[in-house]
C-alpha positions in Angstrom: -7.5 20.3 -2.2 -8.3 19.3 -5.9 -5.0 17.8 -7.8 -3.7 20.4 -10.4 -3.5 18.4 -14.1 -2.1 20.9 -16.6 -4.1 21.3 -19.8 -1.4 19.5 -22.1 -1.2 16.4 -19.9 -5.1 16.3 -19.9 -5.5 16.3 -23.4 -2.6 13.8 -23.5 -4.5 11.7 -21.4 -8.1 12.3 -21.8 -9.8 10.0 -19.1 -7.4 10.9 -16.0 -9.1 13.2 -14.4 -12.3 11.4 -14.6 -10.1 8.2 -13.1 -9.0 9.9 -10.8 -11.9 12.0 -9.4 -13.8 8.4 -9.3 -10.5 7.1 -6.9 -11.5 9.9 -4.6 -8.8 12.4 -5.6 -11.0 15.5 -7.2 -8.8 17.4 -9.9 -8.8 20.7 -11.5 -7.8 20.5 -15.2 -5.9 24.0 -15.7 -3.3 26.0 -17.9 0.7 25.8 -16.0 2.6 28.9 -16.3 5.5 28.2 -13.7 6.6 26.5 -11.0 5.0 25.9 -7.5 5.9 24.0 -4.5 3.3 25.9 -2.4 0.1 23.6 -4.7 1.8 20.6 -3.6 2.1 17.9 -6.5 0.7 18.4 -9.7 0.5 16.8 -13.0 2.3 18.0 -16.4 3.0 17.0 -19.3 6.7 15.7 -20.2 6.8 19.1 -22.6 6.1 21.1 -19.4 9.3 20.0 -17.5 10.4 23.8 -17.7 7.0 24.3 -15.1 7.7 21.2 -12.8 9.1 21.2 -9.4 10.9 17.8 -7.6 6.9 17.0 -6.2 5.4 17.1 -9.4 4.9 14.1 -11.9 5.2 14.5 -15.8 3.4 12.2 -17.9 3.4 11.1 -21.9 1.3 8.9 -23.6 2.9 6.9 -26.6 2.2 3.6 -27.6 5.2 1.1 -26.8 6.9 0.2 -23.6 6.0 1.7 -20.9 8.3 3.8 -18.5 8.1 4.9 -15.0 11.3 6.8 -13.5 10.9 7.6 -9.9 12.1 11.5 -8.5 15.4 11.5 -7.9 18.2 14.2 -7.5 15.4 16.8 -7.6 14.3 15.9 -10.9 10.2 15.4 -11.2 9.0 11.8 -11.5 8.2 10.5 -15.4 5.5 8.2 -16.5 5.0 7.2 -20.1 2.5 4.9 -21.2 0.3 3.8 -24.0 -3.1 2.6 -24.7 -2.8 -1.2 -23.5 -1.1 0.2 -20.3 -3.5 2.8 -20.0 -5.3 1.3 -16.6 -2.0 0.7 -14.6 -0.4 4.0 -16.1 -3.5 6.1 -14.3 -3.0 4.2 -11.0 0.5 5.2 -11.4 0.0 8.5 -11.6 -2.7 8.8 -9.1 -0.5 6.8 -6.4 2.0 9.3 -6.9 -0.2 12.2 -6.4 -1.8 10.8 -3.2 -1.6 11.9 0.0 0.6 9.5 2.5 -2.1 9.6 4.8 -4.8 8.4 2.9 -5.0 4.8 1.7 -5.0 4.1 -1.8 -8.6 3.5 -3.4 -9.8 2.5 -6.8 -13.3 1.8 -6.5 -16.3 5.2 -5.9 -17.5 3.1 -2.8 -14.2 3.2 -1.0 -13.7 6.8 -1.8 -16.9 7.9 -0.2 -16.2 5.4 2.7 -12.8 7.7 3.0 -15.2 11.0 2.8 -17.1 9.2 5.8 -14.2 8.5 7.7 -13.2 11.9 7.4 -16.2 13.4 8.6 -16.1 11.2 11.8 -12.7 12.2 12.5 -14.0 15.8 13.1 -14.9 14.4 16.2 -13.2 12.6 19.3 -16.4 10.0 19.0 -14.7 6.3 19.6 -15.0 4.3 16.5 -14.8 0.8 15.9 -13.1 -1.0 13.0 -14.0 -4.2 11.8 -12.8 -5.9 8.7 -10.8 -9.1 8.1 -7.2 -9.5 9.0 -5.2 -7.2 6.2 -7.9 -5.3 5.1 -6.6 -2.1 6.1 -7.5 -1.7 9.5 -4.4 0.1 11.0 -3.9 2.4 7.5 -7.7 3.6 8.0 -7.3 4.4 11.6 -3.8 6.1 10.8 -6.2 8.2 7.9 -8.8 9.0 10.6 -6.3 10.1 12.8 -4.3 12.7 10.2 -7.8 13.9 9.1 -8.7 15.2 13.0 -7.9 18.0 14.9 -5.3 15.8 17.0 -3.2 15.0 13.5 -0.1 16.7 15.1 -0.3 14.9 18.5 1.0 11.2 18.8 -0.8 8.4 16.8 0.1 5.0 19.4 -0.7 1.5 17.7 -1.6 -1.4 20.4 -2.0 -5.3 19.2 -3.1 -6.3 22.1 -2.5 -10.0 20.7 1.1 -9.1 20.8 1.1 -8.1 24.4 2.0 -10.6 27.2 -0.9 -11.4 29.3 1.3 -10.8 32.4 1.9 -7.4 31.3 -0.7 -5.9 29.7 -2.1 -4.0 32.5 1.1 -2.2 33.2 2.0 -1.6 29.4 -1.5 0.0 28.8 -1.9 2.2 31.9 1.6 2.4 33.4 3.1 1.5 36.3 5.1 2.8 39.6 8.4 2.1 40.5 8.5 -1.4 42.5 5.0 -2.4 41.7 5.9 -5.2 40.8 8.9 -7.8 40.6 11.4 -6.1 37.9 9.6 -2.7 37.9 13.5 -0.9 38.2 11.8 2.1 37.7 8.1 4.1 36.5 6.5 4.1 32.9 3.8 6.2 31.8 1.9 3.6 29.6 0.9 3.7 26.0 -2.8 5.9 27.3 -0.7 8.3 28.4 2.1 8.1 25.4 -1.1 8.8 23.2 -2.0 11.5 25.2 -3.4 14.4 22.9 -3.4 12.0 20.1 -5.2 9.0 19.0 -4.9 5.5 20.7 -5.5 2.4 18.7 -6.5 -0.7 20.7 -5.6 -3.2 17.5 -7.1 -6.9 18.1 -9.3 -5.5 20.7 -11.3 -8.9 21.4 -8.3 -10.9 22.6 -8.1 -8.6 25.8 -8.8 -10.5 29.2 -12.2 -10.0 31.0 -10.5 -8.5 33.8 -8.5 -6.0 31.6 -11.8 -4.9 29.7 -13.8 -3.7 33.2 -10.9 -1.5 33.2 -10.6 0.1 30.0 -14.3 0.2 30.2 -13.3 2.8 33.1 -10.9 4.9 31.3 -12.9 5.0 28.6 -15.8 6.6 30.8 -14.0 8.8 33.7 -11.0 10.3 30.9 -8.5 8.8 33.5 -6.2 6.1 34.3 -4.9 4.3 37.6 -1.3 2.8 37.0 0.0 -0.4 38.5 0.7 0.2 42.5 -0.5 4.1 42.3 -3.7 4.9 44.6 -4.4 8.2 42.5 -6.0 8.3 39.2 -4.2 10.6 36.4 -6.7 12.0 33.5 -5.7 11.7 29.8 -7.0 13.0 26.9 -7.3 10.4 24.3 -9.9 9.2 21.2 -9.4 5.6 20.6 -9.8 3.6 18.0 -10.6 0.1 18.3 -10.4 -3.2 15.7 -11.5 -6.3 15.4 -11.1 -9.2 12.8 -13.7 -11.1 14.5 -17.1 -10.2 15.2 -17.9 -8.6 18.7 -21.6 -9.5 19.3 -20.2 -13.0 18.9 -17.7 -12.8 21.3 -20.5 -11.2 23.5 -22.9 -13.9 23.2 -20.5 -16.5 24.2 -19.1 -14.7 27.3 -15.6 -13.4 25.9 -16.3 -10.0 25.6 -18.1 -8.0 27.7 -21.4 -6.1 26.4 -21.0 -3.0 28.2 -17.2 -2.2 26.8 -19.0 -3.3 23.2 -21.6 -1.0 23.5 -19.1 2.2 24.9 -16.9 1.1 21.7 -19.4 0.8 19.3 -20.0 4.9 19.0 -19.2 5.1 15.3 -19.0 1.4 13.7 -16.6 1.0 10.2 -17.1 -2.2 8.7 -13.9 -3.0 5.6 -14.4 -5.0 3.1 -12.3 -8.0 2.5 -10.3 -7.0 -0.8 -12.2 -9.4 -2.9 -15.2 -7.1 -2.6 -13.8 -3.7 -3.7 -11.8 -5.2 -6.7 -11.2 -1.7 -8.8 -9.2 -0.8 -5.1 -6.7 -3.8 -6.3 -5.0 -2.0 -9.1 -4.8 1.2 -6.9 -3.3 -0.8 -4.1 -1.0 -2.7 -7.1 0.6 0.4 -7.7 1.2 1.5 -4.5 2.5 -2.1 -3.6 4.7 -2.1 -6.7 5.7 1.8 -5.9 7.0 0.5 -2.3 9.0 -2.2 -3.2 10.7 -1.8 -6.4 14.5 -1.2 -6.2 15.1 2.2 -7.3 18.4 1.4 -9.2 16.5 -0.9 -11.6 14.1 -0.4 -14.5 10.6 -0.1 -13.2 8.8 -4.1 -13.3 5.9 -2.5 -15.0 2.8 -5.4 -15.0 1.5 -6.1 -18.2 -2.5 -6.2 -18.5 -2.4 -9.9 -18.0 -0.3 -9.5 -15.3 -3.2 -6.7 -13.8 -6.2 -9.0 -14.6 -5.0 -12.0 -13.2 -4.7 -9.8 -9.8 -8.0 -7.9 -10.1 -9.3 -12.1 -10.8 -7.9 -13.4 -8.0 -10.0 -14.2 -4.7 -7.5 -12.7 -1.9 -8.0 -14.7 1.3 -5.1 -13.0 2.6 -6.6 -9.6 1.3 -3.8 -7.2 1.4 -1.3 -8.6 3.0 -1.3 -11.7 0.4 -1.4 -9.3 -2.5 1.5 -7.5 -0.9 3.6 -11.0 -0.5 2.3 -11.6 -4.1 4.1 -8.9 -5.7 7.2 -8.8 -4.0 7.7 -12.6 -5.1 7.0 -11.2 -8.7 9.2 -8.4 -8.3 12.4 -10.5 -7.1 12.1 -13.6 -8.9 10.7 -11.9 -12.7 13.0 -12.8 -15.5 11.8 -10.5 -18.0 11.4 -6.6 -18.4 8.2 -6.7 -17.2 5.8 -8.9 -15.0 4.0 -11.2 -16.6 1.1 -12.8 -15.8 3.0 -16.2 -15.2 5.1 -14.4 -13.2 2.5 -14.4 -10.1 2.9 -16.8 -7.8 -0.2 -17.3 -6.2 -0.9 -19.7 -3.9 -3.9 -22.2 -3.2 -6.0 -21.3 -0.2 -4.5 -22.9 2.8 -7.9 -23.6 4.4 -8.9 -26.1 1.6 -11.5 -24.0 0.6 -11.1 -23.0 -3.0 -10.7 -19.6 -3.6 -12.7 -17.0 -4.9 -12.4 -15.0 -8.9 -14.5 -13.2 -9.6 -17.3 -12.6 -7.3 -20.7 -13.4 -9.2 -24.0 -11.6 -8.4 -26.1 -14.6 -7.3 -29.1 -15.1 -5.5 -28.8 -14.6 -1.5 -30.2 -17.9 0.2 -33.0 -17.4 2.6 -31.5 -16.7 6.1 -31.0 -19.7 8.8 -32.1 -19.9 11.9 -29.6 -18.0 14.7 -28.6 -21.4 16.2 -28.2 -23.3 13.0 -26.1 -20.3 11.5 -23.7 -20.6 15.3 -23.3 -24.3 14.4 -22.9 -24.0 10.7 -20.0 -21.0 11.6 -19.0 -23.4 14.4 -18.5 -26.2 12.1 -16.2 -24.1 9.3 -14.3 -22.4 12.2 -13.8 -26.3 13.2 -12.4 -27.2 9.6 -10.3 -24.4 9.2 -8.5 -25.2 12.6 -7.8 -28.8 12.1 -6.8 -28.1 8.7 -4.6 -25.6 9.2 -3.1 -27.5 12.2 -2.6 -30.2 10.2 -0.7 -28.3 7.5 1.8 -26.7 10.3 2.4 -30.5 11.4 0.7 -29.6 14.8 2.7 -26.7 15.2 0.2 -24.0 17.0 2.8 -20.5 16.4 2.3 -21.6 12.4 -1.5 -22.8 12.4 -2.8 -19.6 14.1 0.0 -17.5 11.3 -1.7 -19.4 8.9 -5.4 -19.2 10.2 -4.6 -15.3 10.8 -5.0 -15.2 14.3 -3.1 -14.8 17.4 -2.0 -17.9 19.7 -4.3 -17.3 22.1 -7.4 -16.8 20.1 -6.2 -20.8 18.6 -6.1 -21.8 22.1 -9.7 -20.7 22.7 -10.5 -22.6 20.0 -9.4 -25.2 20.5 -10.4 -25.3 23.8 -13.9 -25.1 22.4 -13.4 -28.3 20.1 -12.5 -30.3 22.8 -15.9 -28.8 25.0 -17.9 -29.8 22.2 -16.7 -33.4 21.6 
């Protein structure tokens, strides 16, 4: 459904629709007579406060400092901002309008990757996410799931990096009473807690061998066998599954079994890490500053500087470093607003310098298969011994620091020592 901007707030504001629209939220520029909760939110202009309900936002644009007072007591939300805060102002505004469901987007691309996503959830078709750790991962799949015909049956999310190796069996397909030492009593399982709904299987390659022959069945018959049961018991259940490392990799050297791969690979969703999609930082930005702000103090609007130096900046961490990023600026700011000194961003831990701005070069011819395994080998290699190093030999910090689990650092370092 197209977001209602009232005529006044258009002409206000002349480029929001279009700014909008491009972020993947399609408007309708119209005249606002009276009142309606039944449209769902809806942009006014201040003047128009008689016409707005608690879920609609008002917006004036005047030169000076910038303004942004949140709904409260059943009064709409208010945004007020001028020319130099123009860009952050319609992120605002659009970040208030969007749907909770849907992740925030900036850049064309990512809306019609959302549009995709969409489509595909139509359908129970399995999809695979892959994408860097914090690029969004969990938020799309949450978006696929609220845009399917299961929206209003349970969405279940699994690390299966967070799950004790001991246990995972039992957690994912249940269990009988006494099948096991401490087993005081039956549990469905997280298959059948999804059931109806949408299962994801988050940090799908650090699942044991053993455990993937068996997903790879439930996946196929529609049915699971708990722990110390002798009958099967169906589901119904779309999973989702995500990776931060690539699969055929993990194939090719024996950690992941090709025939799950394939049965997973249905619908494939690669993310981009956050350096790539850079229009989707402001977006994300707002949302970020939305989120965390204290609601009893003036709004920490970002000045422009403050908003370039974030679209500038290279992201290793992608969103999750932004996120840290902004609630360091938004506690420890001294001034009305954030300034661009006011982000604290930090030096990539690997050693590697970090990206700006990403440059349209020339793409270098293409290596061999085996010298691009060693050459990935080799930086895989650095990072770990750098980061180990950094966490004083601590593995917990290392693999918090390398973005992976415990396990996955054990693997590799397992493969160091193989190769030496």
């Amino acid at each position: 459904m197209a977001i209602a901007i009232s005529d006044r707030a258009a002409e206000a504001s002349p480029t929001l629709a279009a700014w909008m629209t491009a972020a993947g939220m399609p408007c309708a520029v119209a005249a606002i007579n009276f009142p309606d909760r039944k449209q769902g939110p809806r942009i006014l202009h201040a003047s128009e406060i008689a016409k707005a309900t608690v879920q609609d936002v008002l917006i004036e644009f005047e030169d000076g400092a910038p303004l942004f007072i949140p709904s409260v007591n059943g009064h709409p939300a208010r945004l007020r901002f001028g020319f130099a805060d123009m860009v952050f102002g319609h992120a605002l505004a659009t970040e208030l309008v969007r749907p909770a469901c849907r992740p925030a987007t900036g850049e064309p691309e990512s809306a019609r990757f959302l549009d995709l996503a969409a489509r595909v959830a139509a359908s129970d078709a399995t999809v695979l996410i892959l994408g860097e750790t914090g690029t969004g991962k969990e938020g799309l799949s949450r978006f696929i799931h609220a845009s399917s015909p299961r929206a209003t049956a349970p969405f279940v999310p699994v690390n299966c990096a967070a799950l004790p190796d001991t246990m995972l069996e039992a957690m994912l397909f249940g269990h009988q009473k006494g099948a096991f030492t401490g087993a005081a009593g039956a549990n469905d399982g997280l298959f059948r807690a999804a059931d109806g709904g949408t299962l994801l299987l988050d940090e799908i390659a650090e699942l044991p061998l053993n455990l993937q022959a068996k997903l790879l069945r439930v996946l196929q018959e529609g049915e699971v066998l708990p722990v110390g049961a002798t009958q099967t018991v169906p589901v119904n259940v779309r999973v989702i599954a995500a990776a931060n490392r690539d699969l055929t990799v993990e194939v090719a050297e024996g950690r992941f079994r090709a025939d799950l791969y394939w049965r997973l690979n249905v619908v494939p969703m690669a993310l981009k890490p956050l350096h790539a999609r850079r229009l989707d930082i402001r977006a994300i930005a707002a949302a970020l500053f939305v989120r965390h702000a204290p609601r009893d103090m003036p709004f920490p609007w970002p000045t422009a500087a403050a908003l370039d130096r974030l679209m500038a900046h290279g992201w290793p961490g992608n969103v999750r470093e932004l996120e840290n990023v902004i609630q360091r600026a938004i506690l420890l700011h001294d001034g009305e607003r954030i300034e661009a000194g006011d982000l604290s961003i930090e030096r990539s831990p690997f050693g590697a310098s970090v990206p700006t701005l990403v440059p349209a070069i020339a793409e270098p011819a293409p290596a061999a298969s085996g010298q691009m395994v060693d050459i990935t080998r080799k930086i895989q290699q650095r990072a770990v011994r750098e980061a180990l190093d950094a966490a004083g030999g601590h593995r917990g910090r290392a693999a918090r620091q390398l973005g992976i689990s415990e396990r996955t650092l054990r693997y590799r370092l397992a493969e160091m020592r193989a190769v030496a």
